[in-house]
SERO-248275 format. One record per atom (N, C-alpha, C): residue number from 1; x, y, z; residue in one letter; atom name. Coordinates in nm, 2 decimals. Example, Ala and Ser with C-alpha at 12.3 -4.5 7.8 and 13.67 -1.06 7.14 Angstrom:
2
+-----+--------+--------+--------+-----+------+
!   n !      x !      y !      z ! res ! atom !
+-----+--------+--------+--------+-----+------+
!   1 !   1.32 !  -0.57 !   0.78 !   A !    N !
!   1 !   1.23 !  -0.45 !   0.78 !   A !   CA !
!   1 !   1.32 !  -0.33 !   0.78 !   A !    C !
!   2 !   1.28 !  -0.22 !   0.71 !   S !    N !
!   2 !   1.37 !  -0.11 !   0.71 !   S !   CA !
!   2 !   1.29 !   0.00 !   0.79 !   S !    C !
+-----+--------+--------+--------+-----+------+
This chain:
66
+-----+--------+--------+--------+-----+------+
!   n !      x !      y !      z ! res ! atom !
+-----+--------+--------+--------+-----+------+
!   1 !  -4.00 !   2.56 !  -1.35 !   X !    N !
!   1 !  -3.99 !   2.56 !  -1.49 !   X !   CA !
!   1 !  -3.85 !   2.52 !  -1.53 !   X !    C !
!   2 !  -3.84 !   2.44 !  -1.62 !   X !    N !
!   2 !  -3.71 !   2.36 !  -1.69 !   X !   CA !
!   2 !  -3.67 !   2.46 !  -1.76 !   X !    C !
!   3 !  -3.51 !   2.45 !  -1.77 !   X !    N !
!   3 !  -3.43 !   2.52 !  -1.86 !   X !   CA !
!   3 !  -3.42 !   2.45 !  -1.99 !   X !    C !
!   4 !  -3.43 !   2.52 !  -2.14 !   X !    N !
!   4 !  -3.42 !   2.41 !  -2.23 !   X !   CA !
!   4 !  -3.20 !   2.40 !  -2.23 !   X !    C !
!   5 !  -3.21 !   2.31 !  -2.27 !   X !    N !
!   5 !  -3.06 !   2.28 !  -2.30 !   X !   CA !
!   5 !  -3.02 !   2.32 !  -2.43 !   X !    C !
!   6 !  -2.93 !   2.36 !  -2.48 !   X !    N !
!   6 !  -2.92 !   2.34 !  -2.63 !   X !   CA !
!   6 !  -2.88 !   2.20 !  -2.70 !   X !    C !
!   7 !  -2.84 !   2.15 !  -2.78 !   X !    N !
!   7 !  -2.88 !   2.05 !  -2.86 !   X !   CA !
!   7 !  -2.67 !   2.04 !  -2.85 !   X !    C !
!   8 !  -2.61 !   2.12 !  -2.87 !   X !    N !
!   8 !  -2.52 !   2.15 !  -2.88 !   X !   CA !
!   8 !  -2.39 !   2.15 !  -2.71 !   X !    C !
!   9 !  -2.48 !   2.17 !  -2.62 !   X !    N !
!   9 !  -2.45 !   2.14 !  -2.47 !   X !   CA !
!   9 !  -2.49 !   2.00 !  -2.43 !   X !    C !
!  10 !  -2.62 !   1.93 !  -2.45 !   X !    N !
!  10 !  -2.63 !   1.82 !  -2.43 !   X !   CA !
!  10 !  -2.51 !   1.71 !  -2.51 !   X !    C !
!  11 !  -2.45 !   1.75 !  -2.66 !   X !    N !
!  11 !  -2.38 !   1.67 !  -2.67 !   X !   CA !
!  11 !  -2.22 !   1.70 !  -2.64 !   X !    C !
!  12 !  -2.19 !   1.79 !  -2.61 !   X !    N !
!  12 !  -2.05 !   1.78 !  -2.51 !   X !   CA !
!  12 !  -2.11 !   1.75 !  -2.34 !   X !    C !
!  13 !  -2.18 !   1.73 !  -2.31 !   X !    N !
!  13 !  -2.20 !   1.66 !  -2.19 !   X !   CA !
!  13 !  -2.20 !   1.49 !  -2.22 !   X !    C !
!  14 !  -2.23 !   1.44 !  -2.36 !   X !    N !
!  14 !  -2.22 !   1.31 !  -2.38 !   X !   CA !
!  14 !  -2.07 !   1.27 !  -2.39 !   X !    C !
!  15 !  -2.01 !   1.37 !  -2.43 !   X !    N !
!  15 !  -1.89 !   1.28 !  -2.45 !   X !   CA !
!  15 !  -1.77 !   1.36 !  -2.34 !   X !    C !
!  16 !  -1.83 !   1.39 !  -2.26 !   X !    N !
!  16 !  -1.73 !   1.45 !  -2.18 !   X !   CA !
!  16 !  -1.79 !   1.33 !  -2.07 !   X !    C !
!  17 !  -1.89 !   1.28 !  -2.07 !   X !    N !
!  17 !  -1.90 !   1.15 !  -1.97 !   X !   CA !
!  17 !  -1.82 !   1.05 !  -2.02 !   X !    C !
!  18 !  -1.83 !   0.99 !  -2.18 !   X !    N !
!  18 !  -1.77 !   0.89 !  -2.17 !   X !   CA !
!  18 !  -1.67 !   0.91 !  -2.17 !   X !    C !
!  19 !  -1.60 !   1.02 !  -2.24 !   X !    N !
!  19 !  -1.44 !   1.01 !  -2.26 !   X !   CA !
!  19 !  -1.37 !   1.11 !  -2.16 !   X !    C !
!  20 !  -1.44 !   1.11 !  -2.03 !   X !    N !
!  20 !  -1.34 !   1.20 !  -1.96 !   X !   CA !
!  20 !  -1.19 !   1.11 !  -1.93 !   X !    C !
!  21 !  -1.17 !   1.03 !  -1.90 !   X !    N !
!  21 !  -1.05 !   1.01 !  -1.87 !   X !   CA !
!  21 !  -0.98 !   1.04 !  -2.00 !   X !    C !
!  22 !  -0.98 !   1.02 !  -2.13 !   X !    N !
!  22 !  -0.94 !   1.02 !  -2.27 !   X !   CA !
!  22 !  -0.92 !   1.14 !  -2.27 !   X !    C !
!  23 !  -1.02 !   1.25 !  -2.19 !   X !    N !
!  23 !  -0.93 !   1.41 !  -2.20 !   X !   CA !
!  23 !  -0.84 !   1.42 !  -2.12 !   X !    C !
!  24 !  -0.87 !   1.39 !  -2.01 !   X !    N !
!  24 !  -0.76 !   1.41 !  -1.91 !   X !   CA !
!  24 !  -0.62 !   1.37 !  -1.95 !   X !    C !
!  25 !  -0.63 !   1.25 !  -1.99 !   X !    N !
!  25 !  -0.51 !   1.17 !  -2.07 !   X !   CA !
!  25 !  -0.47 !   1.26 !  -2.11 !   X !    C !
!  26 !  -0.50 !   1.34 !  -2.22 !   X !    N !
!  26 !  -0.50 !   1.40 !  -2.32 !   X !   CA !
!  26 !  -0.43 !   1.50 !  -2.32 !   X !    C !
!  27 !  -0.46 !   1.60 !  -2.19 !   X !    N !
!  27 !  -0.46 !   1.72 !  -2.14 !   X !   CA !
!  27 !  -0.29 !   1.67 !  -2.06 !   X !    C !
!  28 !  -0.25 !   1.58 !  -2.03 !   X !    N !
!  28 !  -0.15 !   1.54 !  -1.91 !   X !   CA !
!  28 !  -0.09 !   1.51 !  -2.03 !   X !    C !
!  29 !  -0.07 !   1.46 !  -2.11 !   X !    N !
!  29 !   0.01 !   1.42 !  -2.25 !   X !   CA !
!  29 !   0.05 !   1.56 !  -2.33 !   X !    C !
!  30 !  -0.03 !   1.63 !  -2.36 !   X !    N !
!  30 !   0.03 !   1.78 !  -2.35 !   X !   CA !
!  30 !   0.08 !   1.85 !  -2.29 !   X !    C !
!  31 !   0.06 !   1.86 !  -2.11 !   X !    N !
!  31 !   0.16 !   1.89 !  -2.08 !   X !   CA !
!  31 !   0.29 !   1.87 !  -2.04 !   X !    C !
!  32 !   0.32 !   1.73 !  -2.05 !   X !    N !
!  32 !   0.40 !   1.69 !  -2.05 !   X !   CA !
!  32 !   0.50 !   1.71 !  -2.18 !   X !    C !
!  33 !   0.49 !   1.72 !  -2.30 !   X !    N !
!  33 !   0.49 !   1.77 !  -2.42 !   X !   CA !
!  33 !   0.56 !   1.92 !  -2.38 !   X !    C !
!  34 !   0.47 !   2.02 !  -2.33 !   X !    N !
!  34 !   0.47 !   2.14 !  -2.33 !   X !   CA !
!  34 !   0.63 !   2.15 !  -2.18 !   X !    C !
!  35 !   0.63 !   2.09 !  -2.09 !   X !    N !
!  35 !   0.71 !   2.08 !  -2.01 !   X !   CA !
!  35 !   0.86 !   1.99 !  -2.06 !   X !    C !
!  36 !   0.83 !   1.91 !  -2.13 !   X !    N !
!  36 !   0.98 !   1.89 !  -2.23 !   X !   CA !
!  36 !   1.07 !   1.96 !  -2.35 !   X !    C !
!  37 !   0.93 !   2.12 !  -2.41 !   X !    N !
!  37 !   1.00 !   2.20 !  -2.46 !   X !   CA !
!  37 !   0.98 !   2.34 !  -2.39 !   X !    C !
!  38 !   1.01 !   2.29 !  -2.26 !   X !    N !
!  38 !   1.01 !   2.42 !  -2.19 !   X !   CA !
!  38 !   0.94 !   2.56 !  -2.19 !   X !    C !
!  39 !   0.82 !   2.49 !  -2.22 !   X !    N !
!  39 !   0.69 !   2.61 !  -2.24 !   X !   CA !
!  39 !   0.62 !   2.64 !  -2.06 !   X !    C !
!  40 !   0.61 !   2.50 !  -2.01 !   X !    N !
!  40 !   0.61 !   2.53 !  -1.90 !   X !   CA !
!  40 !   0.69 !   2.51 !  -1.76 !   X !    C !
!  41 !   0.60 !   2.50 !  -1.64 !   X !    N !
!  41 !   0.72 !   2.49 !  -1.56 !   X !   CA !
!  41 !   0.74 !   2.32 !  -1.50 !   X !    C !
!  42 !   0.81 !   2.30 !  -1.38 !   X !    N !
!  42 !   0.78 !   2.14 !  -1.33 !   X !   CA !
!  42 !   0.62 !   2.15 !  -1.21 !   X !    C !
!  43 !   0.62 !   2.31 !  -1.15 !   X !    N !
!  43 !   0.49 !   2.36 !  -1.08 !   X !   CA !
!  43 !   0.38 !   2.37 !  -1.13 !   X !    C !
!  44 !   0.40 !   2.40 !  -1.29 !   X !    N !
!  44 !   0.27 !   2.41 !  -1.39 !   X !   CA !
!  44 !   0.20 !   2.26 !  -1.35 !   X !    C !
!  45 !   0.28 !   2.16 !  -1.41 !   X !    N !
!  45 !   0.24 !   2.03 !  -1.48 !   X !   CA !
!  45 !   0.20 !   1.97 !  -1.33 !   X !    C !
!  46 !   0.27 !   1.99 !  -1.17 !   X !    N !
!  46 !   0.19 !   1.94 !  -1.07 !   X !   CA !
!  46 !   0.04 !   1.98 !  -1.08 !   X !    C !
!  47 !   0.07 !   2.15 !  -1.07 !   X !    N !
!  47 !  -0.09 !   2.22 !  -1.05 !   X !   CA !
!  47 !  -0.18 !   2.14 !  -1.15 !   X !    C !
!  48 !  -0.14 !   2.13 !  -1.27 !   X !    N !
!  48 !  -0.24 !   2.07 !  -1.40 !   X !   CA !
!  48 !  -0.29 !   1.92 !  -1.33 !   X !    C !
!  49 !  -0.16 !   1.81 !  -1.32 !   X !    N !
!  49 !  -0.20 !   1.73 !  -1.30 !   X !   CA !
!  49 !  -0.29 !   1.72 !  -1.19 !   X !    C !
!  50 !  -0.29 !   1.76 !  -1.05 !   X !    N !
!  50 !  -0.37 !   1.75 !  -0.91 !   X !   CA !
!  50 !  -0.52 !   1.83 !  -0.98 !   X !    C !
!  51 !  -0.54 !   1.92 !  -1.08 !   X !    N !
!  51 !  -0.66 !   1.99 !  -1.10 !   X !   CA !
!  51 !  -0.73 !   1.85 !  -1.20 !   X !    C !
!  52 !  -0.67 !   1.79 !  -1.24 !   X !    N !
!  52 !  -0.76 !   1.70 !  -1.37 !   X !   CA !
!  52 !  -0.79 !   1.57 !  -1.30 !   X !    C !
!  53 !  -0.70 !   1.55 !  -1.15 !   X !    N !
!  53 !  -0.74 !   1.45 !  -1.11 !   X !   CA !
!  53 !  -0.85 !   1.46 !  -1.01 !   X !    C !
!  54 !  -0.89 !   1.65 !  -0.93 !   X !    N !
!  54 !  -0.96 !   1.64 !  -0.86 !   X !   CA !
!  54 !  -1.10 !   1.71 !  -0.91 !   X !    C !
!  55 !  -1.09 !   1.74 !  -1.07 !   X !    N !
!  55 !  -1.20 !   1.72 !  -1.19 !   X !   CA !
!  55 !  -1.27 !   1.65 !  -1.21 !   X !    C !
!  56 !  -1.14 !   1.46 !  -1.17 !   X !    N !
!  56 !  -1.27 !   1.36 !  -1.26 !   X !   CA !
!  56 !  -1.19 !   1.32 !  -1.35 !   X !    C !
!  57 !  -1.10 !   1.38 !  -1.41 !   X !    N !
!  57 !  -1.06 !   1.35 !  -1.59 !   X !   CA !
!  57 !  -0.95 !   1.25 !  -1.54 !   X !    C !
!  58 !  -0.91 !   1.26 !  -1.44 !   X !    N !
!  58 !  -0.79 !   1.16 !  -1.43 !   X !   CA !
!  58 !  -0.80 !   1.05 !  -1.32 !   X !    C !
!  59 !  -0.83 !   0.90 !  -1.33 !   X !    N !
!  59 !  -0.85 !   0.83 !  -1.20 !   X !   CA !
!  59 !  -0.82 !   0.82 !  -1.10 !   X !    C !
!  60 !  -0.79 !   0.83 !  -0.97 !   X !    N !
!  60 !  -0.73 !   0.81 !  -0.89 !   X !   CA !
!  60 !  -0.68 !   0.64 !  -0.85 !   X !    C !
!  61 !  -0.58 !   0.64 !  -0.80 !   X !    N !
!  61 !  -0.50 !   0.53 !  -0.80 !   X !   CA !
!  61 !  -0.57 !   0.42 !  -0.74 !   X !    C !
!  62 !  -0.61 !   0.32 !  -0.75 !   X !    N !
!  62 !  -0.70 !   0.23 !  -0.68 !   X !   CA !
!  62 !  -0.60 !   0.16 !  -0.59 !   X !    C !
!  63 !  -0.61 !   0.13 !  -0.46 !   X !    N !
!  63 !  -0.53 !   0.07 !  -0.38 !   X !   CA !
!  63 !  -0.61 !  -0.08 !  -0.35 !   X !    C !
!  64 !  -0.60 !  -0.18 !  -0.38 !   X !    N !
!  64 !  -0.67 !  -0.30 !  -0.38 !   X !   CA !
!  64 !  -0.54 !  -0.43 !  -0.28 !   X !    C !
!  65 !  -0.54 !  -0.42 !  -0.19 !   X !    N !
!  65 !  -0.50 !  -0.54 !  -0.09 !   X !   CA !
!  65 !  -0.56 !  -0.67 !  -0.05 !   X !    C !
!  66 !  -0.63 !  -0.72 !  -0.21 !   X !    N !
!  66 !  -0.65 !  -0.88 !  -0.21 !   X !   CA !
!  66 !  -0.56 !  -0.95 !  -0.26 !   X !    C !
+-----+--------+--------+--------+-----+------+
């Protein structure tokens, strides 16, 4: 038996497909923000950044040797 979805879940799963990297951006632009007025730490903004990149929201670096 299927779970119904709500109407409301299906559409933050729409836009968290296409615009995940646009959050992630988003989320690393704030804290970077928040770490230039010393809200957080330089260990915060590592943890944050390695969590949004092993999320999805942030690409990982493509290494291409053509």
């Amino acid at each position: 038996m299927r779970r119904k979805i709500s109407k409301s879940r299906r559409a933050l799963d729409i836009i968290v497909k296409h615009w995940r990297s646009t959050i992630g951006s988003l989320v690393v632009l704030a804290s970077v923000f928040a770490l230039i007025f010393k809200a957080i730490s330089t260990e915060t903004l590592a943890a944050i950044v390695a969590a949004m990149i092993a999320a999805g929201y942030i690409p990982k670096a493509k290494e291409d040797d053509n």
